[in-house]
VOLUMKE-725443 format. One record per atom (N, C-alpha, C, O): x, y, z; residue number from 1; atom name. Coordinates in nm, 4 decimals. Layout:
BEGIN
+----------+----------+----------+------+------+
:        x :        y :        z : resi : name :
+----------+----------+----------+------+------+
:        X :        Y :        Z :  NUM :   CA :
...
+----------+----------+----------+------+------+
***
This chain:
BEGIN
+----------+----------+----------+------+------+
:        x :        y :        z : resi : name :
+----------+----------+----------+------+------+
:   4.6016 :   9.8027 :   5.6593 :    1 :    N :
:   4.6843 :   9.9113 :   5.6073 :    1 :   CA :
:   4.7450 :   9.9913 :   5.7234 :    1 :    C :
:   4.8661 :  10.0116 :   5.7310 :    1 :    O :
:   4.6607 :  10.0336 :   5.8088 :    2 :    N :
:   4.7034 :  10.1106 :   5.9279 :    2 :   CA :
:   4.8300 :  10.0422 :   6.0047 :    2 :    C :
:   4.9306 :  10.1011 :   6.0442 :    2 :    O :
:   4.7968 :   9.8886 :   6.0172 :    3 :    N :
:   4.8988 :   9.7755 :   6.1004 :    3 :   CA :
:   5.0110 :   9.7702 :   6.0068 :    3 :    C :
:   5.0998 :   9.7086 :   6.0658 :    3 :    O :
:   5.0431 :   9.7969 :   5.9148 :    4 :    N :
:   5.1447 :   9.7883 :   5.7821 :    4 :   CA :
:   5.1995 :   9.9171 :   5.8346 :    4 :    C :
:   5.3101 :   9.9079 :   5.8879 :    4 :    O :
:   5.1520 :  10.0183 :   5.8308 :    5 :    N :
:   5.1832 :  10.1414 :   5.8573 :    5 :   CA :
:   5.2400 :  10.1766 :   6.0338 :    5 :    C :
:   5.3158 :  10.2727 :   6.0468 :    5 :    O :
:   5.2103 :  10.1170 :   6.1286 :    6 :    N :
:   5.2445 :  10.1106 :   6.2358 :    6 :   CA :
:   5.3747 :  10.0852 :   6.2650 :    6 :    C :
:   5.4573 :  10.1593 :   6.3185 :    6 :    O :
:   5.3919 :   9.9112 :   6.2027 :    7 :    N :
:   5.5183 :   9.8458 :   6.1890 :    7 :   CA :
:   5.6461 :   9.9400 :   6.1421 :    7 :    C :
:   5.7600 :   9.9454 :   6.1887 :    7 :    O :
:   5.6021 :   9.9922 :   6.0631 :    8 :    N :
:   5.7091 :  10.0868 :   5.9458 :    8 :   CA :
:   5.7170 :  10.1812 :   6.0813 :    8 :    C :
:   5.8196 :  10.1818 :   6.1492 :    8 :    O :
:   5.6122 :  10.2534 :   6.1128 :    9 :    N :
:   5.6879 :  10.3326 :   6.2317 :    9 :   CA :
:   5.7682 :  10.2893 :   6.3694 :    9 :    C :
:   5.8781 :  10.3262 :   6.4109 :    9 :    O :
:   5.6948 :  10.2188 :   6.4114 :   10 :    N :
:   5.7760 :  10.1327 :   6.5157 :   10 :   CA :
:   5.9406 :  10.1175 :   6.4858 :   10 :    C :
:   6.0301 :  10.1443 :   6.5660 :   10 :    O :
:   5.9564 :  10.0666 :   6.3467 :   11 :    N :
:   6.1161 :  10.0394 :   6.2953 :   11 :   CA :
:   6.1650 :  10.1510 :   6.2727 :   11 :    C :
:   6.2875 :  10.1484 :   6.2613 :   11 :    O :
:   6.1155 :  10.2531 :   6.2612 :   12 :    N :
:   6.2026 :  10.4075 :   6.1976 :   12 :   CA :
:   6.1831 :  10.4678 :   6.3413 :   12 :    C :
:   6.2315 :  10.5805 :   6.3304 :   12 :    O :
:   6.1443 :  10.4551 :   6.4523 :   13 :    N :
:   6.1485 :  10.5344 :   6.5389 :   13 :   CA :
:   6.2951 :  10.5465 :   6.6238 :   13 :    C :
:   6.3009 :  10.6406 :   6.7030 :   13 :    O :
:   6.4165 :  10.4564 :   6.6130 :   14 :    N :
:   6.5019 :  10.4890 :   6.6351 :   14 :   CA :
:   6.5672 :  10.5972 :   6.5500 :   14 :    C :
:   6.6397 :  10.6836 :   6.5992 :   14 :    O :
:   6.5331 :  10.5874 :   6.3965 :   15 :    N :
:   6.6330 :  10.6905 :   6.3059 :   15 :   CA :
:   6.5437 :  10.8233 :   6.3685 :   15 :    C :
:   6.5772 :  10.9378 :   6.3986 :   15 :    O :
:   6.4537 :  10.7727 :   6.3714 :   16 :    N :
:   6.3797 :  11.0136 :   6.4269 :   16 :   CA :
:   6.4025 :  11.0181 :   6.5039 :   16 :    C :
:   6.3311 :  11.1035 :   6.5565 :   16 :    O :
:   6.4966 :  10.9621 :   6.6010 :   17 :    N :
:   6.5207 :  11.0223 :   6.7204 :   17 :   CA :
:   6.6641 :  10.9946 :   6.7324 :   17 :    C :
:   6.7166 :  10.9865 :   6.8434 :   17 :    O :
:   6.7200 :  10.9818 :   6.6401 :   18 :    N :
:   6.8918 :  11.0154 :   6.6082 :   18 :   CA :
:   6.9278 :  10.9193 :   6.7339 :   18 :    C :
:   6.9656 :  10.9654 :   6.8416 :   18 :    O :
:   6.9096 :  10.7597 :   6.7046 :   19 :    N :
:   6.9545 :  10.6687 :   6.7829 :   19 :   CA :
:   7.0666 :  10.6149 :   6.6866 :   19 :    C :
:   7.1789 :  10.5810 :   6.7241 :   19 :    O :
:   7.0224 :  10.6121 :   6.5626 :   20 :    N :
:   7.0837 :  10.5190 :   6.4798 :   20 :   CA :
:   7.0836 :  10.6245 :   6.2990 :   20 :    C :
:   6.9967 :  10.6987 :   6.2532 :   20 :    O :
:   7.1618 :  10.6011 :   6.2661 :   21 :    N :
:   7.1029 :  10.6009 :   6.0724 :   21 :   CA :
:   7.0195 :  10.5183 :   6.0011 :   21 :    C :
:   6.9353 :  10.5411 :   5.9142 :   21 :    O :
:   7.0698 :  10.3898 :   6.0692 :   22 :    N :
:   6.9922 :  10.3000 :   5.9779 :   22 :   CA :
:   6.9038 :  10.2231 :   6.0610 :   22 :    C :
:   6.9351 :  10.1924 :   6.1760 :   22 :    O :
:   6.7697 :  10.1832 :   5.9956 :   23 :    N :
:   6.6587 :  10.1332 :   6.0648 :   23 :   CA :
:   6.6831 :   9.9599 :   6.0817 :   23 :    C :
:   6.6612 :   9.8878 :   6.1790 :   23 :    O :
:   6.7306 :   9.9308 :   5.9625 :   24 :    N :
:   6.7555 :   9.8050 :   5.9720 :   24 :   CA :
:   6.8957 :   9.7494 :   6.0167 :   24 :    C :
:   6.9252 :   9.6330 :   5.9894 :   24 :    O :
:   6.9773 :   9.8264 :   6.0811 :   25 :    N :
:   7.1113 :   9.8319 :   6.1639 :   25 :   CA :
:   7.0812 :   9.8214 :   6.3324 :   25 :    C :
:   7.1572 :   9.7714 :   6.4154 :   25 :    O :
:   6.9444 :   9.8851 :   6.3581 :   26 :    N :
:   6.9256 :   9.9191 :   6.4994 :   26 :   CA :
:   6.9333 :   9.7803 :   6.5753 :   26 :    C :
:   6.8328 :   9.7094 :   6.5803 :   26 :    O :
:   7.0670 :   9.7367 :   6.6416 :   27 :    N :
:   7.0300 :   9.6081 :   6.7570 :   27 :   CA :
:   6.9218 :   9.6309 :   6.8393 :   27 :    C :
:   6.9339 :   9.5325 :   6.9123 :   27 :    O :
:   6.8262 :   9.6885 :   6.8798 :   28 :    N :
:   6.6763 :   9.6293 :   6.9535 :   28 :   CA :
:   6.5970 :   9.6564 :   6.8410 :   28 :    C :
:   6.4977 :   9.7022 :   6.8975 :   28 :    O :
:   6.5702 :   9.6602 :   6.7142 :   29 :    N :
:   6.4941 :   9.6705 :   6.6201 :   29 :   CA :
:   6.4585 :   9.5192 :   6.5890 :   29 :    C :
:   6.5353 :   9.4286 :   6.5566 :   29 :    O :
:   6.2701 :   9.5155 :   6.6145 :   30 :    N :
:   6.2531 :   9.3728 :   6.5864 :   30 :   CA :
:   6.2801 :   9.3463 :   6.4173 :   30 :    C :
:   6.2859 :   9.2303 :   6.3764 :   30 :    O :
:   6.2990 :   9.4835 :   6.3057 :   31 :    N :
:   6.2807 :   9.4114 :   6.1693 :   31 :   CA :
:   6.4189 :   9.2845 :   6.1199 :   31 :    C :
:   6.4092 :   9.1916 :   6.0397 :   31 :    O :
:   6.4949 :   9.3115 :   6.1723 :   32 :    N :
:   6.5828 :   9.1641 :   6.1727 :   32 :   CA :
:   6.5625 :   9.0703 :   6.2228 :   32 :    C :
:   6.6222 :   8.9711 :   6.1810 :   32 :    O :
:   6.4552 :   9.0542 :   6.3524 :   33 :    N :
:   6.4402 :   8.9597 :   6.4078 :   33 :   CA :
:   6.3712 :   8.8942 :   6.3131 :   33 :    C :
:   6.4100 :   8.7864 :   6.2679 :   33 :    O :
:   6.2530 :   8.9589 :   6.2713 :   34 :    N :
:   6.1631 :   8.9386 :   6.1504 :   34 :   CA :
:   6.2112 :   8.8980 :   6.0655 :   34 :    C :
:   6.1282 :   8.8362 :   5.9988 :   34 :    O :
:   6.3162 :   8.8951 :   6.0189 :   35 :    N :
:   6.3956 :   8.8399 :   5.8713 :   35 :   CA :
:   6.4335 :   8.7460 :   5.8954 :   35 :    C :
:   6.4097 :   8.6447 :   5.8297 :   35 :    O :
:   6.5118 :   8.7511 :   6.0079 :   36 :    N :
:   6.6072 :   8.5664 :   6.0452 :   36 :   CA :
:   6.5186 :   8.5011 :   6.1020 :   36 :    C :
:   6.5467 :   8.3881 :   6.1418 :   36 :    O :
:   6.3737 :   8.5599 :   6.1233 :   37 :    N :
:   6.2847 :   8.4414 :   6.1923 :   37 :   CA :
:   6.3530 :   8.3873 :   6.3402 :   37 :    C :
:   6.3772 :   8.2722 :   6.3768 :   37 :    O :
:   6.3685 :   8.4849 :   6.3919 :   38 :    N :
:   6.4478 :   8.4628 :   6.5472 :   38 :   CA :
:   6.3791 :   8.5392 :   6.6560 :   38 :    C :
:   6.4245 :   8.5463 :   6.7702 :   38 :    O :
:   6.2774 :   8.5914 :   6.6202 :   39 :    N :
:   6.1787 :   8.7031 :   6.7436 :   39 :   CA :
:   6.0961 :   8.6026 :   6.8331 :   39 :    C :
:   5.9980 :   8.5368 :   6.7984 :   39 :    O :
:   6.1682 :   8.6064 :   6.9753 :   40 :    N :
:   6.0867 :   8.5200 :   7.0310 :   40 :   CA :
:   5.9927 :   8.6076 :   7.1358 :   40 :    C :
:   5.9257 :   8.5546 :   7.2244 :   40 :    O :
:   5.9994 :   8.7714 :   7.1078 :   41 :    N :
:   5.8724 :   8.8227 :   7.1428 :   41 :   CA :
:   5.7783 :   8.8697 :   7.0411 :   41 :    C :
:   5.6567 :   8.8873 :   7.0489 :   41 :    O :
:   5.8629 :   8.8869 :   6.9406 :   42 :    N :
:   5.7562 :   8.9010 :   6.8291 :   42 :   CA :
:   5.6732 :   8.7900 :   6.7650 :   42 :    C :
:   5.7293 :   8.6936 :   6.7129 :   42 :    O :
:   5.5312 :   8.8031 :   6.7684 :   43 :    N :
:   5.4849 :   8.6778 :   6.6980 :   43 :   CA :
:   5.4883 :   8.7598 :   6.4968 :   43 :    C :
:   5.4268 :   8.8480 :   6.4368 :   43 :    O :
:   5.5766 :   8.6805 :   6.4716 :   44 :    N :
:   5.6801 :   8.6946 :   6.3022 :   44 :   CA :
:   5.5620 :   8.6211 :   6.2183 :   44 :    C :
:   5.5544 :   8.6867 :   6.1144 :   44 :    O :
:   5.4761 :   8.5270 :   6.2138 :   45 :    N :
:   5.3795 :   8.5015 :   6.1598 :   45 :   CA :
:   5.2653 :   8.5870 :   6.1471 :   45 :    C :
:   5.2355 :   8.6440 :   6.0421 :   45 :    O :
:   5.2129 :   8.5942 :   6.2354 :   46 :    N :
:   5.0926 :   8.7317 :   6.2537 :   46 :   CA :
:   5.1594 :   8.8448 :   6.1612 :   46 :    C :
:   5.1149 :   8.8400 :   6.0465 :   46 :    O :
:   5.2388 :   8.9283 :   6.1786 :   47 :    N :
:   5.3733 :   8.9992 :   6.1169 :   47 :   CA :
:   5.3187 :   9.0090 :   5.9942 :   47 :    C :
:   5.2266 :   9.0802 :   5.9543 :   47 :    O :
:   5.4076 :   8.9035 :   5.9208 :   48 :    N :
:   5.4132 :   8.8916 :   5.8043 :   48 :   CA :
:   5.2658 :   8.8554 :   5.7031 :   48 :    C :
:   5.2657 :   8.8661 :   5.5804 :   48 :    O :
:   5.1271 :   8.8048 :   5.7992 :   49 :    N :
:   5.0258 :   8.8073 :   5.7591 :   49 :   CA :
:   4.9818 :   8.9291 :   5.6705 :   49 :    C :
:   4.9226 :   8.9447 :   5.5637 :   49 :    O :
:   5.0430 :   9.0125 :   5.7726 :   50 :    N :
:   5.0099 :   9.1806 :   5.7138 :   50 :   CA :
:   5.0769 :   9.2439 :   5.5857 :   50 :    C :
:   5.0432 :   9.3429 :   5.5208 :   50 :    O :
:   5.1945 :   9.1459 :   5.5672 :   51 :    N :
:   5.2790 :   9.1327 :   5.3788 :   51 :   CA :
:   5.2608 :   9.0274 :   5.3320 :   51 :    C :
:   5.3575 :   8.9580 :   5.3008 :   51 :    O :
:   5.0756 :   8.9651 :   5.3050 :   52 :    N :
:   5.0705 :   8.8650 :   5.2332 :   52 :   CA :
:   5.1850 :   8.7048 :   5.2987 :   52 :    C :
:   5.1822 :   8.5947 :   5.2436 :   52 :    O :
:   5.2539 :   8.7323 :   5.3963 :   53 :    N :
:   5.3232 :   8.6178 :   5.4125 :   53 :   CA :
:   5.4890 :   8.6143 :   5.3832 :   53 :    C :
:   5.5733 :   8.5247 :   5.3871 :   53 :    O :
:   5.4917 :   8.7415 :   5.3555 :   54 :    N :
:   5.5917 :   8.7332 :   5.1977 :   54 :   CA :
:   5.6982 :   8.8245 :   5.2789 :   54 :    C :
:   5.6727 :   8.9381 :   5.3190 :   54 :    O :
:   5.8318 :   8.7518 :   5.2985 :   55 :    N :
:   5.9807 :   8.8767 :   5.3782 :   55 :   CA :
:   5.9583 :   8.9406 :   5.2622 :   55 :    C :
:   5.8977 :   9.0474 :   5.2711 :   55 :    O :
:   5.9898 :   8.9051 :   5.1602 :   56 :    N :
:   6.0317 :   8.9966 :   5.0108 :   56 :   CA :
:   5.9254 :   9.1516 :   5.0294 :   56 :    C :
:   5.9727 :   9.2646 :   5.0415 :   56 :    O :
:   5.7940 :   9.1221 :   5.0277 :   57 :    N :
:   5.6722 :   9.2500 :   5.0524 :   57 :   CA :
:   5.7069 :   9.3188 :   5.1771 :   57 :    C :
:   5.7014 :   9.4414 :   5.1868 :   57 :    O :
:   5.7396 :   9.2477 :   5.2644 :   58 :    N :
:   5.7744 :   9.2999 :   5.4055 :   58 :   CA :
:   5.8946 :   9.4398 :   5.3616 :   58 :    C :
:   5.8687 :   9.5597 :   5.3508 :   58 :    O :
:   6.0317 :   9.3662 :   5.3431 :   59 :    N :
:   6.1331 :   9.4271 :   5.2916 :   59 :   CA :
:   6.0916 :   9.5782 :   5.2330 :   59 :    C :
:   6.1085 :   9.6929 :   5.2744 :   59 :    O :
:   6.0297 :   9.5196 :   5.1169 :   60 :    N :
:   5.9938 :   9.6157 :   4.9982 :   60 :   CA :
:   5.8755 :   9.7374 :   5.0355 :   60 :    C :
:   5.8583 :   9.8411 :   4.9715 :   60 :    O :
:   5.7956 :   9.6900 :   5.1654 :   61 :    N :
:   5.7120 :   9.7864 :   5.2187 :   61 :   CA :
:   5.7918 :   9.9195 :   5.2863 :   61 :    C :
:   5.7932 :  10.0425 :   5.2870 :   61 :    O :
:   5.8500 :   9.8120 :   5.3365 :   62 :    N :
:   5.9872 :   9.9312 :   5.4550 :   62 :   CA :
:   6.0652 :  10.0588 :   5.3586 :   62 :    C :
:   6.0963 :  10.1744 :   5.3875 :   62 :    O :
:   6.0798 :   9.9758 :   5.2297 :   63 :    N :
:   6.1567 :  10.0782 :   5.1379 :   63 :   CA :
:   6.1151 :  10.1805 :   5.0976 :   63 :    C :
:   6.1673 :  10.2920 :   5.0957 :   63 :    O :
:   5.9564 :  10.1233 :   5.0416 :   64 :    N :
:   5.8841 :  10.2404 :   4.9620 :   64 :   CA :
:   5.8599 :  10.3048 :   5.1116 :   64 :    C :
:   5.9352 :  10.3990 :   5.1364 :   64 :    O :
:   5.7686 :  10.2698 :   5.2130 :   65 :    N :
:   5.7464 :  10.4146 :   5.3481 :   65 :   CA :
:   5.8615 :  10.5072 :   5.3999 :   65 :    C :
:   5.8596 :  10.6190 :   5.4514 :   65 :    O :
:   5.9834 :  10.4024 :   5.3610 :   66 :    N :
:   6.1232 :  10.5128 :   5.4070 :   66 :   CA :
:   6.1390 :  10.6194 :   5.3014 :   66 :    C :
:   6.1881 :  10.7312 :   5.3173 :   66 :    O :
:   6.0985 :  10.5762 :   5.2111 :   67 :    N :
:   6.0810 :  10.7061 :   5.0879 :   67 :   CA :
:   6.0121 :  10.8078 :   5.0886 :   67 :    C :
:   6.0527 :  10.9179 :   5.0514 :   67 :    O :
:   5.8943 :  10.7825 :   5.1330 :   68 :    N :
:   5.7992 :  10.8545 :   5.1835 :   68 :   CA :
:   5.8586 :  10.9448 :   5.3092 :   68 :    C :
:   5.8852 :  11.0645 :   5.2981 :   68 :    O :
:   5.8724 :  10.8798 :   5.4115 :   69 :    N :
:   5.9318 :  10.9452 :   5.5327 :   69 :   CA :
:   6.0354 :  11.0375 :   5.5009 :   69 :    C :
:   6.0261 :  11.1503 :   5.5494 :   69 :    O :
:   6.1309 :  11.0101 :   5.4292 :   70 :    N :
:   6.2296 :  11.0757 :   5.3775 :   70 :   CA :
:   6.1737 :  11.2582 :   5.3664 :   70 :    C :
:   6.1757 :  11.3637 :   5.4299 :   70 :    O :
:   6.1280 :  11.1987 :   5.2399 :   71 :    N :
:   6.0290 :  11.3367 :   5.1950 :   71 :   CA :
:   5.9640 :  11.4301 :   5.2621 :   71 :    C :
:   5.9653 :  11.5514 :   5.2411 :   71 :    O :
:   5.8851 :  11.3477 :   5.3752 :   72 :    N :
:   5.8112 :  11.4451 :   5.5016 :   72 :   CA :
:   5.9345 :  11.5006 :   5.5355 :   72 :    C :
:   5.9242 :  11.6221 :   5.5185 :   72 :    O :
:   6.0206 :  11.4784 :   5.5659 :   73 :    N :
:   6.0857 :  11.5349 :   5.6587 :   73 :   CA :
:   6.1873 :  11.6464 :   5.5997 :   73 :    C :
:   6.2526 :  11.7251 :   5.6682 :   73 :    O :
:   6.1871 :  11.6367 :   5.4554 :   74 :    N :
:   6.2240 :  11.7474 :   5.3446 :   74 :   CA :
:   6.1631 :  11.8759 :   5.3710 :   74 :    C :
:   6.2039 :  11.9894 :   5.3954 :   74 :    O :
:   6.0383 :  11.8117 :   5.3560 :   75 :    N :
:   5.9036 :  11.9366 :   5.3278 :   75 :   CA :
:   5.8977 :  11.9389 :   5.4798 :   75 :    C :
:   5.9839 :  12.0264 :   5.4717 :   75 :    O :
:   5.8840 :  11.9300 :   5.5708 :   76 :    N :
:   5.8844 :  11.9828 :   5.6835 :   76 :   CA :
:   6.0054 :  12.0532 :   5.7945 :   76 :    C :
:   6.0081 :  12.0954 :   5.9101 :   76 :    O :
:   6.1059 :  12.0343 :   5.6712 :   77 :    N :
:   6.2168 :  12.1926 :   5.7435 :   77 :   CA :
:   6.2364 :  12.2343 :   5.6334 :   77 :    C :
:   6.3032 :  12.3364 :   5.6170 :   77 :    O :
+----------+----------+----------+------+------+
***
């Protein structure tokens, strides 16, 4: 859960620091690499162990924590 939760930050750490808007837009963001299966520093198997295996859970994890994140950052200004 924690390693699920890491990932999600790792990928949003360009949008909190007003690099980018979008997390999945960022060119050095490994989560595309992760999708096209093209990360040749990321090991994308190990990865995806942590979503059952599954891009679709992967995807869908990122969505629901960006929702979440969203919100913190409501309630915290």
């Amino acid at each position: 859960k924690y390693l699920k939760k890491l990932i999600h930050y790792i990928h949003m750490n360009p949008v909190k620091h007003g690099l980018t808007k979008s997390f999945q837009n960022y060119k050095y963001s490994s989560f595309n690499s992760i999708l096209r299966g093209s990360g040749k520093i990321i090991a994308m198997p190990e990865v995806l162990e942590f979503f059952n295996g599954s891009i679709e859970e992967f995807i869908e994890f990122h969505w629901k924590e960006n929702k979440y994140y969203e919100m913190d950052k409501i309630f915290l200004e």
